[in-house]
C-alpha positions in Angstrom: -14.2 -95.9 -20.9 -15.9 -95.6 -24.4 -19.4 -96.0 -21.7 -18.2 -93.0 -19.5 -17.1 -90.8 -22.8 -20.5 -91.4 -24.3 -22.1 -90.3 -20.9 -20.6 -87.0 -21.0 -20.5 -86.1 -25.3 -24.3 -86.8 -25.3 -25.9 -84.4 -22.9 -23.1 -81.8 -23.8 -23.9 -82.0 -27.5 -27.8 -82.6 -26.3 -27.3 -78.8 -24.4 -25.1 -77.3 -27.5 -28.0 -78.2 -30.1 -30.6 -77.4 -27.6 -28.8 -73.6 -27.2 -28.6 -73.0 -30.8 -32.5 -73.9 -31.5 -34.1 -70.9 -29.2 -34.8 -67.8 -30.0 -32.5 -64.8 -29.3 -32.9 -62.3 -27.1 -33.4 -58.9 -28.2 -33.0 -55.8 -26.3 -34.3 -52.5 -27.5 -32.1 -50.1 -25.2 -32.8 -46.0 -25.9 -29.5 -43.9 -26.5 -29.8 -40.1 -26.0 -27.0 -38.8 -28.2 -27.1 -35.1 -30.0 -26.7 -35.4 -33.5 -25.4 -32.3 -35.8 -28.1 -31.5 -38.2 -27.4 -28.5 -40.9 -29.7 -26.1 -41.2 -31.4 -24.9 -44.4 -32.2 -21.2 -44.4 -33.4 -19.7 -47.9 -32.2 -16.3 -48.6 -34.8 -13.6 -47.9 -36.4 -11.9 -50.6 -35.5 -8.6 -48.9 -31.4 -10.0 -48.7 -30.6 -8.7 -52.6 -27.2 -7.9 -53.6 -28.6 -4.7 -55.0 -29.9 -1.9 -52.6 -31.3 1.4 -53.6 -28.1 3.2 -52.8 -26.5 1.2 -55.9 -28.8 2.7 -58.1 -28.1 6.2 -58.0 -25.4 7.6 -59.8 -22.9 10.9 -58.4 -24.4 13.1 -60.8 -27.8 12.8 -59.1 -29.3 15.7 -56.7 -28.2 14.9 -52.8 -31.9 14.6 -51.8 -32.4 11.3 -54.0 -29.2 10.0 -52.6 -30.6 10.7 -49.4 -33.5 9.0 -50.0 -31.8 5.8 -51.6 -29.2 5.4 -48.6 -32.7 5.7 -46.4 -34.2 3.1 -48.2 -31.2 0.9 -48.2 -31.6 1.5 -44.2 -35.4 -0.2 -44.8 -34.1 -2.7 -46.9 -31.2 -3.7 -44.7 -33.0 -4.1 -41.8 -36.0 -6.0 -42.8 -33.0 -8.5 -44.4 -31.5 -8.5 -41.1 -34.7 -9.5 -39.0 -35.6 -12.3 -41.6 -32.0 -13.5 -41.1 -32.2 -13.4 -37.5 -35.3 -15.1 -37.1 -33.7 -18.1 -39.7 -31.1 -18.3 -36.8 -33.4 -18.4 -34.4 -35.2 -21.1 -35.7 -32.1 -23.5 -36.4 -31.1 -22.6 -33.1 -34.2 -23.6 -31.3 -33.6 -27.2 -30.7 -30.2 -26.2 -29.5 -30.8 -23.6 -27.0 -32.0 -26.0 -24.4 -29.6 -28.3 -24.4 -26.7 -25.6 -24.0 -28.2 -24.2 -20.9 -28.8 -28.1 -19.7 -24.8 -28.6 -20.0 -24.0 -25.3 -18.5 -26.1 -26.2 -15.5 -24.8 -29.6 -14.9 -28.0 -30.9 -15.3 
């Protein structure tokens, strides 16, 4: 019996050892997954919390508040196409995978 025991412990424990003495497999597997990234934007130089309409007082003649509230217009407007092109920017990477998941694709 002790004969028959040692038969089968030997070449089990021989096949245990034998397992834990290789090398492991390792797999490298790639996994597409969208991540959420902020995106920076600086403020424009043109995006000022004072325009030229805040510098003109009632008491001044309505052609210089005309042309302050025209300038703000200016001002305004390049702040807004600076800010719009930031948000196109940040919005790049994104824009193609939207239209990917709307499609079904």
């Amino acid at each position: 019996m002790t004969y028959c025991i040692r038969l089968t412990l030997v070449p089990a424990l021989a096949l245990l050892l034998a397992g834990c003495a290789g090398k492991p497999v390792i797999q490298t597997q790639v996994i597409e997954k969208l991540v959420a990234v902020p995106c920076l934007v600086n403020i424009p130089q043109e995006c000022k919390s004072a325009y030229a309409a805040d510098r003109v007082s009632v008491k001044d003649d309505a052609l210089t508040i005309n042309r302050a509230l025209r300038a703000e217009i200016e001002e305004r407007w390049a702040c807004e196409i600076k800010l719009l092109a930031a948000v196109k920017g940040c919005n790049k990477g994104t824009e193609q995978t939207v239209d990917t998941e709307k499609n079904g694709s």
